[in-house]
C-alpha positions as CSV (number, residue, x, y, z in Angstrom):
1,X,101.2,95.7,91.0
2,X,102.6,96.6,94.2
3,X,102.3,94.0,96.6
4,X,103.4,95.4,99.6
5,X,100.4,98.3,99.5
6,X,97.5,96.0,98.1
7,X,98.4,92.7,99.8
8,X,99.3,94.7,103.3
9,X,97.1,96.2,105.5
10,X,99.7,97.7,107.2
11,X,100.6,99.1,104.0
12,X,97.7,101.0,103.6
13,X,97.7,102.2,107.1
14,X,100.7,103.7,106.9
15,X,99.1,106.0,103.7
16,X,95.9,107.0,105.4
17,X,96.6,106.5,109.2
18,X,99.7,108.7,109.0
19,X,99.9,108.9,113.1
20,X,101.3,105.3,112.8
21,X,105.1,106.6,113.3
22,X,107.5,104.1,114.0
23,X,104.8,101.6,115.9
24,X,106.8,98.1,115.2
25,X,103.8,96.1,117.0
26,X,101.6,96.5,114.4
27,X,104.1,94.9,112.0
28,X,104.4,92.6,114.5
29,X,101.0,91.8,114.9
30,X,100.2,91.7,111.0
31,X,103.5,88.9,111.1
32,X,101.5,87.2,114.0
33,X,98.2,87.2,111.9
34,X,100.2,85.5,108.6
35,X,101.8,82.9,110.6
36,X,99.6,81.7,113.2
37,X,96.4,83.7,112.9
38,X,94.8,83.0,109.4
39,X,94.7,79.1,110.0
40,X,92.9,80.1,113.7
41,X,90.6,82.2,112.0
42,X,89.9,79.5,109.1
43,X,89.5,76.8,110.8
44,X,86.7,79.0,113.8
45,X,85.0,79.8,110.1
46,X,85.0,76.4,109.3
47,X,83.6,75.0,112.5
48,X,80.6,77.3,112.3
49,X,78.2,78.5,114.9
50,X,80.0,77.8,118.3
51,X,78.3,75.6,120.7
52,X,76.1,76.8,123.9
53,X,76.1,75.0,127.1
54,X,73.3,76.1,129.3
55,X,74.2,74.0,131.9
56,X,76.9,72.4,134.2
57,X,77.7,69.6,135.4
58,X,75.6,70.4,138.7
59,X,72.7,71.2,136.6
60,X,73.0,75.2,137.5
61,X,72.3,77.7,134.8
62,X,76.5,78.4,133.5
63,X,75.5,79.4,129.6
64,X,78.9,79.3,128.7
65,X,79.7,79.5,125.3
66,X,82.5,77.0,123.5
67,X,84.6,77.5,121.1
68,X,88.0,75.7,120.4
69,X,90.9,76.7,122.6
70,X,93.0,78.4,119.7
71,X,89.9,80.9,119.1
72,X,90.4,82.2,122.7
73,X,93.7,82.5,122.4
74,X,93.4,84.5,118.7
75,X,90.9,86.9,120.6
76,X,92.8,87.4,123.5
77,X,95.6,88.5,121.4
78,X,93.8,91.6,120.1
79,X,92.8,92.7,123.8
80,X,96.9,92.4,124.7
81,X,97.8,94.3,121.2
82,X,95.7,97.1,122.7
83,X,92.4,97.1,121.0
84,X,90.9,98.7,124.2
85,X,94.1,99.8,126.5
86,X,95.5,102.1,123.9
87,X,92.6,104.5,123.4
88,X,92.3,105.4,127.0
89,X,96.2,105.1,128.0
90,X,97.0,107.5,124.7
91,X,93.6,110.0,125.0
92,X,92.9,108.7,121.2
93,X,90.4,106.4,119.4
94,X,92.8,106.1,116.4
95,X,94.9,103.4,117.9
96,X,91.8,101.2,118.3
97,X,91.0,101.8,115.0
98,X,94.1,100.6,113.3
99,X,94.2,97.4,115.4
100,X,90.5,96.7,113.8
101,X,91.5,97.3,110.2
102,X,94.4,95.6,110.6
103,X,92.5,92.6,112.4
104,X,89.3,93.3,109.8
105,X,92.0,91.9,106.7
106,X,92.3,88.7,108.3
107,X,89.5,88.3,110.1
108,X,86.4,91.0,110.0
109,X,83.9,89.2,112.4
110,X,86.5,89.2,114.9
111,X,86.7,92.7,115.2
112,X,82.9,92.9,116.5
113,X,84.2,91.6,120.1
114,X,86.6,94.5,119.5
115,X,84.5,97.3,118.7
116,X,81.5,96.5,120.7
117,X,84.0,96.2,123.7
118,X,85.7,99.5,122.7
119,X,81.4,100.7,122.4
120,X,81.0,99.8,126.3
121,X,84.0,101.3,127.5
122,X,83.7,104.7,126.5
123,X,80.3,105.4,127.5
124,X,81.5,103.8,130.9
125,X,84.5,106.0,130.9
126,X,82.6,108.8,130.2
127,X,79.1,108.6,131.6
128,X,79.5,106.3,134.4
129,X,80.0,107.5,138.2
130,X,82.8,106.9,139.8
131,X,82.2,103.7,141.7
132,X,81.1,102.7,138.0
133,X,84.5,103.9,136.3
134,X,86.6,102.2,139.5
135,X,84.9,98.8,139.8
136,X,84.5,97.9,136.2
137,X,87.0,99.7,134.1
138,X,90.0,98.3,135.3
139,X,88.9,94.6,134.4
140,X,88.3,96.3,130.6
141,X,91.6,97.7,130.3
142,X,93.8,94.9,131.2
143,X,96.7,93.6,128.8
144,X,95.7,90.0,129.6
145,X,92.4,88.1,129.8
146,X,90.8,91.6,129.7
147,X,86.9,91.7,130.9
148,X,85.1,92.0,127.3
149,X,82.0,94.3,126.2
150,X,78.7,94.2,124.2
151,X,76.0,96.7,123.2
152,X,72.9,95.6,123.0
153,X,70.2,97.6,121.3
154,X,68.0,95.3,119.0
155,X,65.0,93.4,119.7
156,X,62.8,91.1,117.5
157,X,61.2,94.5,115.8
158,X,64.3,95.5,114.6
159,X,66.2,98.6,115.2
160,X,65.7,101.4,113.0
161,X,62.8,102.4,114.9
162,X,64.4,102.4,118.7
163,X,61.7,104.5,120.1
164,X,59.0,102.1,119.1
165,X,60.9,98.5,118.9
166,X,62.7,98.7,122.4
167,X,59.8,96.8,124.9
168,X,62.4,96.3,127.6
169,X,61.8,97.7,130.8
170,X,64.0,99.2,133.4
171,X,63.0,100.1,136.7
172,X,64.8,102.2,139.9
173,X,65.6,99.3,142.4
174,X,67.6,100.4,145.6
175,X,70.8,102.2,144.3
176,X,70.3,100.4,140.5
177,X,68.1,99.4,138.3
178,X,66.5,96.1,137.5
179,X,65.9,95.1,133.5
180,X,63.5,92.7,132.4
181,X,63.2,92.3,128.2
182,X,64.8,90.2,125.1
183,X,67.6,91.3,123.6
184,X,67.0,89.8,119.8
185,X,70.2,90.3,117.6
186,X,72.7,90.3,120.7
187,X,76.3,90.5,119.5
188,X,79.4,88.9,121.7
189,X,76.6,87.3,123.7
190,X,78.6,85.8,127.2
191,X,80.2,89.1,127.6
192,X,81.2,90.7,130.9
193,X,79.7,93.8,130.8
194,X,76.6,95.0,128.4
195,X,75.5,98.5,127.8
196,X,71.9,98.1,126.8
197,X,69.1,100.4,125.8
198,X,65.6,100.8,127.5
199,X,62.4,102.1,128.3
200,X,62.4,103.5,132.1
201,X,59.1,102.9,133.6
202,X,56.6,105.4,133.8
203,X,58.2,108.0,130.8
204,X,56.9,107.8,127.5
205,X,57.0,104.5,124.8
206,X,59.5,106.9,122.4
207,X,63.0,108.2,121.6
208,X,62.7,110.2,124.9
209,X,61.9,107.5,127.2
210,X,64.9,105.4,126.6
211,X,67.9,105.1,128.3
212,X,71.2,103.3,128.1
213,X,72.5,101.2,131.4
214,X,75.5,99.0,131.9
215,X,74.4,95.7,132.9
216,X,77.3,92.8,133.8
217,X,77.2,89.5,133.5
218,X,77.0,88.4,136.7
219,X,75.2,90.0,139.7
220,X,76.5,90.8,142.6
221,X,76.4,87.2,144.7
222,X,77.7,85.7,141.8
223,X,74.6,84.1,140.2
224,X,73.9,85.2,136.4
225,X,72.9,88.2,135.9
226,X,71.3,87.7,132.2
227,X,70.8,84.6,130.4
228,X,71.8,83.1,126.5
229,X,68.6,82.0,125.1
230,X,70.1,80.2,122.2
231,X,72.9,81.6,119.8
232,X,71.9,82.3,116.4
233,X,72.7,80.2,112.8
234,X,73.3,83.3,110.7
235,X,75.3,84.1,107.8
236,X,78.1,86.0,107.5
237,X,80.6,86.0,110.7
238,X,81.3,82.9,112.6
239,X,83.8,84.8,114.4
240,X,81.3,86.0,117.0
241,X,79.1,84.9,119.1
242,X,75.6,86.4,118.6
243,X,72.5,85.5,120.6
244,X,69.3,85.8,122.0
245,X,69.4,87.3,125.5
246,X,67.2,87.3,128.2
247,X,67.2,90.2,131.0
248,X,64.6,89.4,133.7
249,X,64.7,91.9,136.5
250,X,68.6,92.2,135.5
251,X,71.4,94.2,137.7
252,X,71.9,97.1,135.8
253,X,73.5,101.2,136.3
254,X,72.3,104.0,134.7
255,X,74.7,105.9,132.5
256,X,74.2,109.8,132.5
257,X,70.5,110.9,133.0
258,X,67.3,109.5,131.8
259,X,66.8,112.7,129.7
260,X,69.7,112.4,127.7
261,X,69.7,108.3,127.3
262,X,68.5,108.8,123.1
263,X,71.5,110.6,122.7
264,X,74.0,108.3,124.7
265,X,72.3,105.2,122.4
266,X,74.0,107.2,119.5
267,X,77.1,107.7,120.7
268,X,77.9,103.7,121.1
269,X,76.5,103.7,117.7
270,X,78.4,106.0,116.1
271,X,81.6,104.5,117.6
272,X,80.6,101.5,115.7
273,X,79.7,102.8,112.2
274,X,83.0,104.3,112.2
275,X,84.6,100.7,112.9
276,X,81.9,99.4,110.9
277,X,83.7,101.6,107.7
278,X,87.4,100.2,109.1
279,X,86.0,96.7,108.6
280,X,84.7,97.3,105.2
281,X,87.4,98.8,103.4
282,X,89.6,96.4,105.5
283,X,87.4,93.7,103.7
284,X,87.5,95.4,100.1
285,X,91.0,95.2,100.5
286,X,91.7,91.7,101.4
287,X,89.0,90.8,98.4
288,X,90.8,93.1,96.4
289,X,94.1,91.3,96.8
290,X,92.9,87.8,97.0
291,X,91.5,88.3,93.2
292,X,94.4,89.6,92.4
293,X,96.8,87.1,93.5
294,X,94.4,84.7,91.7
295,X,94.5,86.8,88.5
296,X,98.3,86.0,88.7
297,X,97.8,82.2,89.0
298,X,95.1,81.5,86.8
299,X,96.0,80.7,82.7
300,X,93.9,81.8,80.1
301,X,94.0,82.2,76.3
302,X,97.8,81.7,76.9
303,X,98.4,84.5,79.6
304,X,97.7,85.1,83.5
305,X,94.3,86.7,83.3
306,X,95.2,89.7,85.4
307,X,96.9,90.5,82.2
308,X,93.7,90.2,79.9
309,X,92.3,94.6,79.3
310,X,89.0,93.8,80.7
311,X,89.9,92.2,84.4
312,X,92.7,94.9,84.0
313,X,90.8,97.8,83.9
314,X,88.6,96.2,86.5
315,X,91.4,95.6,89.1
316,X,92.7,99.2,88.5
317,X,88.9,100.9,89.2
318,X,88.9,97.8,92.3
319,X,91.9,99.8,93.9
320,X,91.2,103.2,92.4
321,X,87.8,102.9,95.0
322,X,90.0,101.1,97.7
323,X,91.5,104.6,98.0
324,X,88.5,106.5,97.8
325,X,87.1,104.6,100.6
326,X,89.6,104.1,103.0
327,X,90.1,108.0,102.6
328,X,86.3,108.5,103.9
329,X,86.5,105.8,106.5
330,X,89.7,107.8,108.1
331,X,88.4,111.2,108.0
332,X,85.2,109.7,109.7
333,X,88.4,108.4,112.7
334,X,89.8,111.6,113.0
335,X,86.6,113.5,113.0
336,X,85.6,111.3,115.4
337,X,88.7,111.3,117.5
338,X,88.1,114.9,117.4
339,X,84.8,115.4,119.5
340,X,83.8,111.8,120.6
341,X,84.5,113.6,124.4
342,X,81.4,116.2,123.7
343,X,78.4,115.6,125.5
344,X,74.9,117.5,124.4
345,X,74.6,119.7,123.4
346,X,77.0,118.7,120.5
347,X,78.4,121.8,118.7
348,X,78.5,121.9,114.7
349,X,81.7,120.3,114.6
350,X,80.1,116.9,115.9
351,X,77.0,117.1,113.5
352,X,79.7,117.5,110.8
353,X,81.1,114.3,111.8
354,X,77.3,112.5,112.3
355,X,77.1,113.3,108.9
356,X,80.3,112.3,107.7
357,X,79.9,109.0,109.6
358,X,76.6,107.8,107.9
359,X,78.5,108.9,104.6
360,X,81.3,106.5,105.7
361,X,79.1,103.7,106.7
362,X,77.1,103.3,103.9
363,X,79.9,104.0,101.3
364,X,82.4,101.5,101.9
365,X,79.7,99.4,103.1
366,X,78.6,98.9,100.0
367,X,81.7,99.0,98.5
368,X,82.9,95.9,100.2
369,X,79.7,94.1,99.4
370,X,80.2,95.1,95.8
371,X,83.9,94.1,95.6
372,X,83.4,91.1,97.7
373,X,81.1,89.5,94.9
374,X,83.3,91.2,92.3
375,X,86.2,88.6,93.3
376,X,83.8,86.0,93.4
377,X,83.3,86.6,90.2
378,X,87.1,86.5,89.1
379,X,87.7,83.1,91.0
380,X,84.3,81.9,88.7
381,X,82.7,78.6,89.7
382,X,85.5,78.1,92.6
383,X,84.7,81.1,93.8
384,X,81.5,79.4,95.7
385,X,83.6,76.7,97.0
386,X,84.8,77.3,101.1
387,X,88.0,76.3,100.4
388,X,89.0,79.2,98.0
389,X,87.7,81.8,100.8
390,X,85.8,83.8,97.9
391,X,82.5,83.1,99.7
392,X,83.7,83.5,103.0
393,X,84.4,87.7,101.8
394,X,81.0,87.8,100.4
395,X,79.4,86.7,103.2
396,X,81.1,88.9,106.0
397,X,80.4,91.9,103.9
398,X,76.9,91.2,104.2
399,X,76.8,91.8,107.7
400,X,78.7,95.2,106.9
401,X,75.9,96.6,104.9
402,X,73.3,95.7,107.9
403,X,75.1,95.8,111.0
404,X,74.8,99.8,113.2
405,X,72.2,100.2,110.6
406,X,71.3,99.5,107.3
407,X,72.2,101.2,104.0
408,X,68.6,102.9,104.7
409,X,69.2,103.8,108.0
410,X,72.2,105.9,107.3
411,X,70.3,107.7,104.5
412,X,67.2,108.4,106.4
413,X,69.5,109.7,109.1
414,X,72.4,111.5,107.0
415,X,69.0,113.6,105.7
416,X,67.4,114.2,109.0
417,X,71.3,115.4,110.5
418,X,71.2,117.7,106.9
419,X,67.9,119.0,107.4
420,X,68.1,119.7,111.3
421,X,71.5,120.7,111.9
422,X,72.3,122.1,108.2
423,X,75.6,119.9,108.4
424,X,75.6,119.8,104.9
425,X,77.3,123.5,105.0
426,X,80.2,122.8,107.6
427,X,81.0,119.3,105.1
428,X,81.0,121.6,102.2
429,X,83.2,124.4,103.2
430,X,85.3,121.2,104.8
431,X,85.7,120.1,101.3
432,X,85.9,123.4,99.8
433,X,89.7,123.2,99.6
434,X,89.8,120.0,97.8
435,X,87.2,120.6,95.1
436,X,86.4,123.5,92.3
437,X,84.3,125.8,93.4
438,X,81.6,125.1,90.9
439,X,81.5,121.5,92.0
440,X,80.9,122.4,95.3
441,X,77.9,125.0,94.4
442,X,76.6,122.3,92.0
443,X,76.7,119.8,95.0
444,X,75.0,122.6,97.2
445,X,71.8,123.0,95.1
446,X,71.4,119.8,94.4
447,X,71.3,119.3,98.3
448,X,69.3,122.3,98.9
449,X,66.8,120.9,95.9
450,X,66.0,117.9,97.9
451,X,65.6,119.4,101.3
452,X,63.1,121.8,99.8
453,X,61.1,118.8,98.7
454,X,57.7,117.6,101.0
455,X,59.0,115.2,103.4
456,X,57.9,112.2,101.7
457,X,59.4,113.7,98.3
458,X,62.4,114.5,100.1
459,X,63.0,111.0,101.8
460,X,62.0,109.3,98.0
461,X,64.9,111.2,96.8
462,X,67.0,110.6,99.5
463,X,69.2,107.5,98.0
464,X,70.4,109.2,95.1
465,X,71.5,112.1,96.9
466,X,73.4,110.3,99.3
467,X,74.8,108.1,97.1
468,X,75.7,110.9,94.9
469,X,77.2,113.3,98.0
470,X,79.4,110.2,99.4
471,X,80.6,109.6,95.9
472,X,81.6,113.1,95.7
473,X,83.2,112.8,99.4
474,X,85.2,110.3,99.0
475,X,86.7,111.4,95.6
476,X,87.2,114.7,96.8
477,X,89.3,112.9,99.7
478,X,91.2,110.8,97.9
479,X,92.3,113.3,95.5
480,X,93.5,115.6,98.6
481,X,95.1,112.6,100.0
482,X,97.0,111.7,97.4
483,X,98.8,108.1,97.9
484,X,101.4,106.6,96.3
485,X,101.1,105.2,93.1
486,X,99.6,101.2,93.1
487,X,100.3,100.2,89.5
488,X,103.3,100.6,87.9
């Protein structure tokens, strides 16, 4: 086994995000990560939920959130590596993206306060007027004790249904808008800035009534401008913050128009599915390498067990779809990187990627859950215990499969973006070149077959078309990619 590709993330960077050139700092921040950063990151997971105080000493409202002084100090470090700065000083998403795989390895809650941040400063870049773009965007882009971001969509009805589940208000107020609703599921709660979906007053309780504003923490006098309920005893990540927010007639600025809010909404999203898929096969990958390092160390029947034919074959199919998914989850970047400056109407290149993205998201979503309990499995009954870090992979993953959107959500939508905008077509003639042509006119009707089908037929036989067209995706990826051999 080659160590250097499995037990790097840098490694496999360097194979699917061939832009890297001769970047020494992220070498130098995968160094950082090995000798001060995992015991950071172990020890925040091993603290648990982080503590809120409401109050200070004077008895005002501060909700300031508390974690140990070395977990500010390992987030901070992202934000100066360039987890924001670089996309906007080198016109390019892809730089972001590394930075969160690479940080995802160690550490994949911690990438949330990354890609939520990264999720509220393009919209601002890119929707927000210019007294917007000049008062807040600076503080974002800073290489020290940078301003940090949150996107804030879901309330206590969930979020696949936005239209219907979004109940907070937003109404005109001088030259801005005041917000008043409960933000549910509120990730990197404390943050400085917010973008945050809802209903403007008076327009309809759908899809088209919403809209997406920026809201900061703190209002213009100083005084908070939204308040932490509580924070939230989840599992999965410890590394974030997440909470339950209350807006109540909230500071906030409209970004673009009211007509177009829906579509803005999906933007941010999209920008995190796409991390969403970094973080997973980021995840597959450390699990990947911490059951084979295991398999090494472990005796049995008078060998190391990696050596037995069954975990053998298993590790080999383990890395086999390690490559398969980190090949879908970088064609989702580039795509992305691509048109993510295109506003609506969105030409068929962008439905290609919305398509591609869902693909992405649910794939290696599910493959890190999948290989996640896998090495659980190889590390048997210590597996469960904390201090192996089995369980700790098992547990982020969960979060991977839910988080932008579940495993559902990306189906239901990767069939709607099919039927609507025919995107299936552009995907197929993108993988033309990789695949027979018979394969891709077997892949074709079957597609076609389902889309003929009455809607509720059609969305019954949506799972097993989508898990069959990712599968074929990725594969057909991976193949064209063609990485170095892993296995000698």
């Amino acid at each position: 086994m080659k160590d250097d590709v499995i037990r790097s993330p840098l490694a496999i960077l360097k194979q699917y995000a061939e832009e890297i050139g001769d970047d020494h700092s992220l070498a130098e921040y995968e160094a950082w990560w090995r000798s001060e950063g995992v015991q950071i990151s172990e020890a925040t997971d091993s603290a648990g939920t982080p503590w809120l105080r409401m109050f200070d000493r004077k008895g005002e409202r501060s909700d300031e959130i508390l974690f140990a002084p070395d977990y500010w100090r390992m987030l901070k470090r992202g934000y100066a590596e360039g987890v924001l700065w670089r996309a906007f000083e080198q016109d390019s998403l892809l730089p972001a993206y590394r930075l969160l795989y690479l940080v995802s390895f160690f550490d994949p809650g911690l990438a949330c306060p990354y890609t939520v941040s990264l999720s509220t400063a393009v919209p601002l870049a890119k929707y927000g007027e210019a007294n917007l773009r000049n008062r807040f965007l600076p503080n974002m882009l800073r290489r020290n004790d940078a301003w940090q971001g949150a996107t804030w969509m879901t309330e206590i009805k969930g979020g696949s249904d936005l239209g219907a589940a979004v109940e907070t208000v937003a109404r005109p107020h001088k030259n801005a808008w005041l917000l008043t609703g409960n933000k549910y599921f509120a990730s990197n709660a404390g943050a400085e800035l917010a973008v945050v979906a809802a209903h403007v007053e008076g327009e309809p309780r759908n899809l088209r009534g919403l809209a997406l504003f920026l809201v900061p923490r703190d209002r213009d006098n100083g005084e908070r401008n939204y308040f932490v309920r509580r924070l939230k005893n989840k599992i999965a990540t410890r590394s974030v913050p997440t909470g339950e927010i209350e807006l109540r007639d909230s500071e906030a600025y409209l970004l673009g128009t009211k007509e177009l809010g829906i579509y803005l909404i999906l933007e941010v999203l999209n920008l995190s599915r796409v991390a969403n898929s970094m973080g997973s096969v980021a995840l597959a990958q450390r699990a990947i390498a911490d059951a084979v390092a295991y398999s090494e160390s472990r005796v049995a029947f008078g060998k190391p067990i990696g050596e037995l034919p069954l975990l053998r074959q298993q590790i080999e199919e383990r890395i086999s779809g390690l490559h398969a998914a980190a090949a879908l989850a970088w064609e989702a970047a580039r795509l992305l990187n691509k048109v993510w400056k295109e506003r609506p109407p969105y030409s068929e290149r962008y439905h290609l990627f919305r398509l591609l993205a869902h693909l992405a998201k649910y794939w290696t979503a599910e493959f890190a859950v999948q290989t996640a309990k896998w090495n659980m499995e190889v590390h048997g009954g210590l597996g469960t215990l904390q201090e192996f870090g089995a369980e700790r992979w098992l547990r982020e993953a969960m979060i991977l499969a839910i988080w932008e959107g579940t495993s559902h959500r990306q189906m239901l939508d990767g069939l709607e973006v099919m039927e609507r905008k025919q995107s299936h077509r552009p995907l197929l003639e993108y993988l033309a070149p990789m695949e027979t042509a018979s394969a891709i006119e077997r892949m074709r009707a079957r597609i076609e077959q389902i889309l003929a089908l009455p809607s509720l037929e059609r969305q019954a036989g949506a799972e097993a078309l989508f898990r069959e067209l990712a599968t074929f995706t990725a594969e057909a990826l991976a193949r064209n990619h063609r990485p170095a051999a892993v296995c000698s």
